[in-house]
C-alpha positions in Angstrom: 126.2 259.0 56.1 127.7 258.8 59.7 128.9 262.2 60.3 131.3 264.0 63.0 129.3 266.3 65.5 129.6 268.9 68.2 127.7 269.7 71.4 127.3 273.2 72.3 124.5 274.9 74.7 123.9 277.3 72.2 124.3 277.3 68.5 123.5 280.5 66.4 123.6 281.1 62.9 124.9 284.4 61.5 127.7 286.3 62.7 126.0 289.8 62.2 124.9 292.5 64.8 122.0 290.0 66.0 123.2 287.3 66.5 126.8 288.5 67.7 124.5 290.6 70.7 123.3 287.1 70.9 126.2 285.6 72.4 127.9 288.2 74.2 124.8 288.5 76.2 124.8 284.9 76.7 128.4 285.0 78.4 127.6 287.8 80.1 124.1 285.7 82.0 126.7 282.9 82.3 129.3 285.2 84.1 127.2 286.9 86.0 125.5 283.2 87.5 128.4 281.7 87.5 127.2 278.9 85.6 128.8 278.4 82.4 127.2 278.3 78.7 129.2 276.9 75.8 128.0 279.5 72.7 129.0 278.7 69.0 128.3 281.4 66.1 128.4 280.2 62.3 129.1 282.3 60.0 128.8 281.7 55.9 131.3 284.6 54.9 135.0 284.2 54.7 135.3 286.2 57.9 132.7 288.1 59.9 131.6 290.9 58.2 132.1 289.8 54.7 128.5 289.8 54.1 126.7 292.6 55.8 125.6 295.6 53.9 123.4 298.3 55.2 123.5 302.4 55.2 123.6 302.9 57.9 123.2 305.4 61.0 123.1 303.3 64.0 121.2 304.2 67.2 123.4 303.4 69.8 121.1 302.8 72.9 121.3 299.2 72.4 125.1 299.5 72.3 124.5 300.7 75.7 122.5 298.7 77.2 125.2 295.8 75.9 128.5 297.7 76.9 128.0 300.6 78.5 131.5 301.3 78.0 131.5 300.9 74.5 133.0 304.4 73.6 136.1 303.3 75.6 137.1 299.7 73.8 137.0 301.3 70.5 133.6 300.3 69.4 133.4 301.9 65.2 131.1 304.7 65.9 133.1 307.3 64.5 131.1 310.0 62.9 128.1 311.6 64.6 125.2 313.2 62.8 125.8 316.0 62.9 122.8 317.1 60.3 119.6 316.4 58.2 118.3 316.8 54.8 115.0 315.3 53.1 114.8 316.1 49.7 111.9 314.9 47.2 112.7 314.3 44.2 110.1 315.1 41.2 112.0 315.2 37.8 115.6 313.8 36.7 116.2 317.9 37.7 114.0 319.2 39.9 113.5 318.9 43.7 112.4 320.3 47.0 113.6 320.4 50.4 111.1 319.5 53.1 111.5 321.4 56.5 112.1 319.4 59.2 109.0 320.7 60.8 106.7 318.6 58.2 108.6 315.5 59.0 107.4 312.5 60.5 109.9 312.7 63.9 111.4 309.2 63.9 113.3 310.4 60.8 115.5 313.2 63.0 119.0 311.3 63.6 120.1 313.9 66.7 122.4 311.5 69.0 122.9 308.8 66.4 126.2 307.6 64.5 127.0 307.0 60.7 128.4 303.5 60.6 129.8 300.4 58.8 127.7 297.5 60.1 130.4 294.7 58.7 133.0 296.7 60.9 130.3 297.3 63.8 129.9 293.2 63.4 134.0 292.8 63.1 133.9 294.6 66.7 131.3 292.3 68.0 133.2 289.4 67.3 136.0 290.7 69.0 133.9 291.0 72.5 132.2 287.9 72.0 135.6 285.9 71.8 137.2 287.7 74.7 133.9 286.8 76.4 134.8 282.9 75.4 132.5 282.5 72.4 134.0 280.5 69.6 133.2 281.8 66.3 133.2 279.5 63.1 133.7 281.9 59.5 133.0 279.9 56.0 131.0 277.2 57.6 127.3 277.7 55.9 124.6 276.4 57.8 123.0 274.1 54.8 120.3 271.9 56.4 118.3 272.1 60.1 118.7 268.8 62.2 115.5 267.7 64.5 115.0 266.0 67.4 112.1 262.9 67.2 109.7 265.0 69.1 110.3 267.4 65.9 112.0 270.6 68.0 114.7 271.4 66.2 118.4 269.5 67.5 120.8 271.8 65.6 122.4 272.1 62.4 124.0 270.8 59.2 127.4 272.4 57.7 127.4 271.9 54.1 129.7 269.2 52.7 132.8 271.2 50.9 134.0 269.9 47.6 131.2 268.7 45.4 131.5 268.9 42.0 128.8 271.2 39.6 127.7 267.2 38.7 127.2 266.5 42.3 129.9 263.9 42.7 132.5 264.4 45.5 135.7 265.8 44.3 139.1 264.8 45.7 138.9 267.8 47.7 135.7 266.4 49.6 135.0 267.1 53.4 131.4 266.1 54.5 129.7 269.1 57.1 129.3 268.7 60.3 126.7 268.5 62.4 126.4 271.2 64.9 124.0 270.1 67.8 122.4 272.4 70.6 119.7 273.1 73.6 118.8 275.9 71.8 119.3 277.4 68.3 119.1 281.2 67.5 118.4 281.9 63.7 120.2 285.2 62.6 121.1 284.7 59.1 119.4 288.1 58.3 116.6 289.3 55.7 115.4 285.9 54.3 117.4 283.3 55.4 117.4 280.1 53.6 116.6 277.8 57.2 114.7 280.9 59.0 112.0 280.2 56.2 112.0 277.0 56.3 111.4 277.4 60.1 108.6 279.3 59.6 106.8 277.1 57.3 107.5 274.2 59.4 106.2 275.7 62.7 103.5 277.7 61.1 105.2 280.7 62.7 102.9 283.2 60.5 99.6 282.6 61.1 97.7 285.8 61.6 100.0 287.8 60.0 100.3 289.8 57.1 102.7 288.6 54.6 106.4 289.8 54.8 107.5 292.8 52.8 111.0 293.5 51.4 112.9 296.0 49.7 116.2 295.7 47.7 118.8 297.8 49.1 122.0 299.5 46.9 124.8 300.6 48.4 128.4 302.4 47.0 131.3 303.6 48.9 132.9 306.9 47.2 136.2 308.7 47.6 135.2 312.2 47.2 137.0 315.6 46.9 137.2 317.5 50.5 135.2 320.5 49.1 132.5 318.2 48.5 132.6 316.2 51.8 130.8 317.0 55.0 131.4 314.8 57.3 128.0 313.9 59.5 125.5 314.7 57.1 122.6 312.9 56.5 120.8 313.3 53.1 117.6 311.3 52.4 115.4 311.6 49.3 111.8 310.0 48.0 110.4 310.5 44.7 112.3 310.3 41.6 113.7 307.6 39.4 110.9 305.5 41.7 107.7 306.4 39.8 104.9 304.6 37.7 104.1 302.9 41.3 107.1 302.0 42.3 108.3 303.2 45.9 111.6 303.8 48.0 113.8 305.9 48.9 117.9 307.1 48.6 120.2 307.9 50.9 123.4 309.9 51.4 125.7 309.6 53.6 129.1 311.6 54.6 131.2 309.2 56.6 135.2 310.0 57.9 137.9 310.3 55.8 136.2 311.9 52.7 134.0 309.2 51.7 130.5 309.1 51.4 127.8 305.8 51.2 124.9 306.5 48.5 122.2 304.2 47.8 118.7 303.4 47.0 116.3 301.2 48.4 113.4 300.2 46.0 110.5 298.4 47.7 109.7 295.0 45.9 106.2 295.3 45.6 106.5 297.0 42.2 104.3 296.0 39.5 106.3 296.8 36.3 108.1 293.4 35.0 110.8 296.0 33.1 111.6 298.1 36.3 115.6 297.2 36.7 116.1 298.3 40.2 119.7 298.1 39.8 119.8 300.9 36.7 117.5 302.8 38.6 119.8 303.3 41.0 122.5 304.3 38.3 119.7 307.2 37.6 119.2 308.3 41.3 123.1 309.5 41.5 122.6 311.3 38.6 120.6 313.7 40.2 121.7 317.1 41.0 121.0 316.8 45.1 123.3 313.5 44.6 125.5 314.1 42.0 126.9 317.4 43.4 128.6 315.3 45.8 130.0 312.7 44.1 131.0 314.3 40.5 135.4 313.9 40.7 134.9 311.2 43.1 136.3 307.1 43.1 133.6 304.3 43.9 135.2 302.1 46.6 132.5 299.6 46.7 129.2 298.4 45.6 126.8 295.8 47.0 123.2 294.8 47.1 120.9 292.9 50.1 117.2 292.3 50.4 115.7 294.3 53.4 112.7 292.5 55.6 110.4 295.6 56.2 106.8 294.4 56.9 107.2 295.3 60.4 105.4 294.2 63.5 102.1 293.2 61.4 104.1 290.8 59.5 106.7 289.6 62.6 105.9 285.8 63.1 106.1 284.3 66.1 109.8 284.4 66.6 110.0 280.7 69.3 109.8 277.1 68.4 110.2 274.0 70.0 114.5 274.2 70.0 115.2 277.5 69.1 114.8 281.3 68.5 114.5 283.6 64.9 115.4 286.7 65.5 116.5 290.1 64.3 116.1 290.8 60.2 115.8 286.7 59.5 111.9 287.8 61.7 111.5 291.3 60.7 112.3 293.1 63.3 113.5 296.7 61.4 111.9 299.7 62.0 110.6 301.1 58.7 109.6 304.3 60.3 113.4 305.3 61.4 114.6 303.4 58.1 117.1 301.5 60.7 117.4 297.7 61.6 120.9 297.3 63.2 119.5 299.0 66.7 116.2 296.6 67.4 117.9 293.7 65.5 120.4 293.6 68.7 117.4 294.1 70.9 116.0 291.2 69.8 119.5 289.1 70.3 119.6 290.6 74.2 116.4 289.1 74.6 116.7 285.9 73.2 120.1 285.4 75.3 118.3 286.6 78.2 115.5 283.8 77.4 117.5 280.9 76.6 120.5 281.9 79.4 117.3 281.6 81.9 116.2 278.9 81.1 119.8 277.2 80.7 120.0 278.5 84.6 117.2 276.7 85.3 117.4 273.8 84.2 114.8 273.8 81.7 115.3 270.7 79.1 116.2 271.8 75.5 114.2 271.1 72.9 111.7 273.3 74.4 109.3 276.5 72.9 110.6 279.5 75.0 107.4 281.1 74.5 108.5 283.6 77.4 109.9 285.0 74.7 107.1 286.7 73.8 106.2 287.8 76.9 109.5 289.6 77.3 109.2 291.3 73.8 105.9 292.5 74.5 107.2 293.9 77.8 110.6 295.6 75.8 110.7 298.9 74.5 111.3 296.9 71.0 107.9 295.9 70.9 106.5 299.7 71.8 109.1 300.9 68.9 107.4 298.9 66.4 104.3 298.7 67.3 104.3 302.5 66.3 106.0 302.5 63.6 103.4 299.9 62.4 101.5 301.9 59.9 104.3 302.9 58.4 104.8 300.9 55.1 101.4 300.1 54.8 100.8 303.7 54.4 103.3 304.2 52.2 102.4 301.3 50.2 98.5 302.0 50.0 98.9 306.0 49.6 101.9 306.4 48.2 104.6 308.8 49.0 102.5 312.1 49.2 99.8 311.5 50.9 101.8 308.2 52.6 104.0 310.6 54.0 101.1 312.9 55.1 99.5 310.1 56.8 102.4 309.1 58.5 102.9 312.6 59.5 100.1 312.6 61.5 100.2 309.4 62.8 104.0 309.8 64.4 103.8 313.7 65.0 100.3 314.0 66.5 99.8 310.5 67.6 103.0 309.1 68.9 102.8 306.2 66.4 99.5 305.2 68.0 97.0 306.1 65.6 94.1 304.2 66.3 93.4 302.6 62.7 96.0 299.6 62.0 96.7 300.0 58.2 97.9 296.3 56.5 99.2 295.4 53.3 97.8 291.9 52.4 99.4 291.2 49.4 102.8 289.3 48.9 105.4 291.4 46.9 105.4 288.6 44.4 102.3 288.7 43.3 102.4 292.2 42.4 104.1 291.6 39.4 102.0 292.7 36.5 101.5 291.0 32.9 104.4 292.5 30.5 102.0 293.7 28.3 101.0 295.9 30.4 103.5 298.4 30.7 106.0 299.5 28.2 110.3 298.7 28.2 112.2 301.2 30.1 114.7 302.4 28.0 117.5 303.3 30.7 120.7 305.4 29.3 124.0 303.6 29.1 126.0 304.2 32.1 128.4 307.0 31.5 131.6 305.4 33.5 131.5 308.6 36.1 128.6 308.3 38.0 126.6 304.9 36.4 128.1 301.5 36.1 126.9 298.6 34.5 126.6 295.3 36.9 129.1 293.1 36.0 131.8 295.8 36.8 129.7 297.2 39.8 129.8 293.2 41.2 134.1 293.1 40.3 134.0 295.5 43.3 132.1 293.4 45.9 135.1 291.0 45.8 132.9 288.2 45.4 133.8 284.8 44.7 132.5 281.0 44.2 134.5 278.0 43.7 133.5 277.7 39.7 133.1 273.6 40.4 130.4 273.6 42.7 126.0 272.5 43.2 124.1 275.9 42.0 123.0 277.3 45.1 119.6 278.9 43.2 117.5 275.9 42.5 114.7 275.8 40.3 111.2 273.9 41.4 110.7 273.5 37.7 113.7 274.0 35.0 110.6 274.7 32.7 109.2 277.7 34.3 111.7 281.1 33.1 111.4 280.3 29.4 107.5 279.0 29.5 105.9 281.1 32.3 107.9 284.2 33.7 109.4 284.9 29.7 106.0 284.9 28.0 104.3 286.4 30.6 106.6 289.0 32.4 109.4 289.2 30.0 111.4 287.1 32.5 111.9 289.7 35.1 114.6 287.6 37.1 117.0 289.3 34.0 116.3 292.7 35.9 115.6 292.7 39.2 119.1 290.9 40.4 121.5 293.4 40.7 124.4 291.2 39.8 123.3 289.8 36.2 122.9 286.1 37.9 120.2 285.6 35.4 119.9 285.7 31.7 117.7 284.9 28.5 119.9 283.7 25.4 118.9 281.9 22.2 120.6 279.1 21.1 120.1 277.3 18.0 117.0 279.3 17.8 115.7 278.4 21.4 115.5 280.6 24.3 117.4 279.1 27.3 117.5 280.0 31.2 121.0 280.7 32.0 122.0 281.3 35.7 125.4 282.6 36.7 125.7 282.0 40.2 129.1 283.0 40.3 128.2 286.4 40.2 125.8 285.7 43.2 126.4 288.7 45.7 123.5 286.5 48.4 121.0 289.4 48.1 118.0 286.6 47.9 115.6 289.7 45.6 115.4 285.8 43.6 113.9 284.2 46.2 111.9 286.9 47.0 110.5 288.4 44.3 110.2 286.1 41.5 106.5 285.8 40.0 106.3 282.3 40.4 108.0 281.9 43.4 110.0 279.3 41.3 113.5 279.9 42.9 115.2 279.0 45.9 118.2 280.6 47.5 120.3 278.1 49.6 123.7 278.3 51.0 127.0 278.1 48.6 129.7 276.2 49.9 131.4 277.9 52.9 133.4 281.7 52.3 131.5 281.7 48.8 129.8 285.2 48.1 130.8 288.5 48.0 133.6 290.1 50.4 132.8 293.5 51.8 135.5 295.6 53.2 133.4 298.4 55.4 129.5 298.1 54.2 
């Protein structure tokens, strides 16, 4: 098929914090030489923003170094810490406060900002269009285009109206093909063409393998006795137990609302854990639930966070391109933030590609100065000592994890001289069924637990019903024949928008997937035993519509 193309200097996929730093930096270089740089940014939500979830305080140093007078044009940072807790929890009751003076140090928040992310991303994409950037919302980037030398020429919009058969509908548009110097991969944890990327190019090699966690968020409305705004609440311990890891968080934003959520690494063993009813549990908890009892839920969402850290970054250039932010890894467990060094990383690669752009360099080309310029930033100190973090965590667990890392940031400055790794994919984890025994989790209570399918009504998401699946199978056979007889089927529980069911018909068990209720959290992709699943892009605006996550 002949299809219609673009040329642009720069392509870059994902409007979120990343890649957005991406191309304001890039008009910026081109301002600044007076040379200009054509910059396109594709975005799969309905509108920037649509899709980003996260906690989240924000450390606003990059925001800075970006526009220093951000505080003046109305950038979203309204709410200052202006306090922090740390609670472990050890029962469904019981729990302790930790003083501040046993704390690992990158977990104070003095100087740092509550946020939304999606509206922080909304913001972005203002700048970056005053700055001449031309930003494309609900145009997916389906497939990667190469060059014959095999460096990577652009991308591939999906095609818009084909049928669940596969046959073109009347409302049939074929994608575009978006072609570039240099393309910046920012589709954020696990994106569908960042992996392929990194298979292709071998981008891993000597690294541990990547480690996730499956984030929860909710937005409440709560009662202004309960509310105060700027305080931070984090929590370890309980519902995560029986080897299971993570952490909650709580925080009290403007306007009487608070964000509560619960991040549950997915390197757990126990096929019946249902992360998404384990967070139901966690608000039950006295240290939570005094905050939110009389209060609305606004909004809930899900996303899959890329925490491995530096041991696991791959090489983040390729001949034609750049993979940067959460789509490499670049969060900093330690802190528990992202959004800060996922901007980094953008500045960088603009300042990379808008060099060599200046001067002349062909496209096509691997920008391994990239590294060189990491290495030299304060990103790469930043995670290099946060390195030991979730490998600690992970091999110790949270007691003696969080002793370890005690020392390590406290006494050491994050530069202990033992490099702890975790060598072991969160997939394989997964234990035999028969191992463990069900969980049997209570029945939400329609106050402070929800069950999914009215949890995923309030992520506003939405599919065209006629349409390919987006969650492709390697083998149809494998969820009835493998992953049912020998881990129960576990994709039933761990998505956190009931995509996935078992049902018996005519005496038969049958694989049923519901990708309508797909909120793009890729846990699926991530963490299914057989590594039998692949997320790829939905036509263009599908997914879930987040207001201020």
């Amino acid at each position: 098929m002949e299809r219609e193309s673009m040329e642009f200097d720069v392509v870059i996929v994902g409007a979120g914090p990343a890649g957005l730093a991406t191309a304001c930096r890039l008009m910026q270089v081109s301002k600044d030489s007076g040379q200009e740089i054509t910059v396109c940014v594709v975005e799969k939500g309905s509108e920037v923003g649509a899709h980003i979830l996260s906690g989240a305080v924000f450390e606003p140093t990059v925001l800075e170094e970006l526009f220093p007078d951000w505080r003046d044009t109305g950038a979203p940072l309204h709410t200052a810490v202006e306090s922090d807790e740390i609670h472990m929890l050890s029962s469904a009751s019981a729990s302790r406060a930790m003083p501040n003076a046993l704390l690992p140090k990158t977990m104070h928040n003095e100087g740092n900002y509550i946020i939304s992310v999606g509206n922080l991303a909304r913001w972005l994409a203002e700048r970056a269009e005053e700055l001449g950037v031309e930003i494309f919302p609900g145009f997916p980037a389906s497939g990667l285009l190469f060059n014959e030398d095999q460096s990577v020429k652009g991308i591939l919009i999906g095609d818009m109206g084909v049928g669940a058969d596969g046959q073109e509908k009347g409302s049939y548009e074929p994608g575009m093909e978006l072609h570039a110097k240099y393309t910046v991969f920012s589709e954020g944890c696990r994106g569908h063409l960042g992996k392929q990327l990194i298979e292709k190019y071998h981008l891993d090699n000597g690294k541990t393998p990547q480690h996730y966690g499956l984030g929860f968020k909710e937005i409440w409305k709560v009662p202004s006795e309960q509310h105060q705004q700027g305080k931070v609440v984090h929590t370890g311990g309980w519902p995560l137990t029986d080897g299971a890891s993570g952490g909650g968080f709580l925080y009290h934003l403007e306007d009487n609302q608070v964000a509560v959520g619960l991040i549950v690494d997915l390197n757990y063993q126990n096929p019946h854990l249902s992360p998404f009813d384990e967070f139901q549990r966690y608000k039950t908890h006295p240290v939570i639930a005094q905050y939110l009892k009389d209060g609305e839920r606004l909004s809930y969402g899900a996303r899959a966070i890329t925490k491995g850290g530096l041991n696991s970054l791959p090489k983040m250039s390729f001949p034609g391109g750049l993979i940067i932010g959460c789509n490499a890894g670049t969060l900093n467990f330690a802190k528990i933030k992202g959004t800060h060094t996922a901007m980094k990383s953008g500045l960088l690669a603009a300042e990379t590609i808008g060099q060599a752009i200046m001067a002349g360099v062909e496209g096509g080309k691997d920008l391994d100065c990239f590294a060189e310029r990491f290495e030299q930033s304060w990103l790469q100190e930043e995670l290099y000592k946060s390195r030991n973090f979730g490998p600690a965590m992970h091999k110790f667990g949270t007691y003696l994890g969080g002793a370890f890392n005690f020392i390590d940031q406290n006494w050491f400055g994050g530069k202990f001289p033992i490099t702890l790794r975790d060598e072991k994919p969160d997939y394989a984890q997964m234990a035999d069924a028969s191992a463990y025994s069900k969980i049997d989790y209570p029945k939400p209570d329609g106050k402070l637990s929800f069950d999914k399918l009215s949890s995923v009504y309030l992520s506003n998401t939405f599919h065209e019903e006629d349409q390919l699946c987006h969650l492709k199978l390697q083998d149809a056979r494998i969820p009835i024949d493998v992953n049912l007889v020998k881990f129960d089927e576990p994709a039933q529980r761990y998505c956190p928008a009931g995509v996935y069911e078992v049902i018996e018909e005519e005496g038969e068990k049958k694989f049923v997937i519901n990708s309508q209720n797909c909120i793009h959290c890729k846990t699926c992709d991530i963490k299914d035993p057989s590594q039998n699943i692949t997320w790829v892009t939905p036509e263009g605006g599908g997914g879930p519509n987040y207001p201020n996550m």
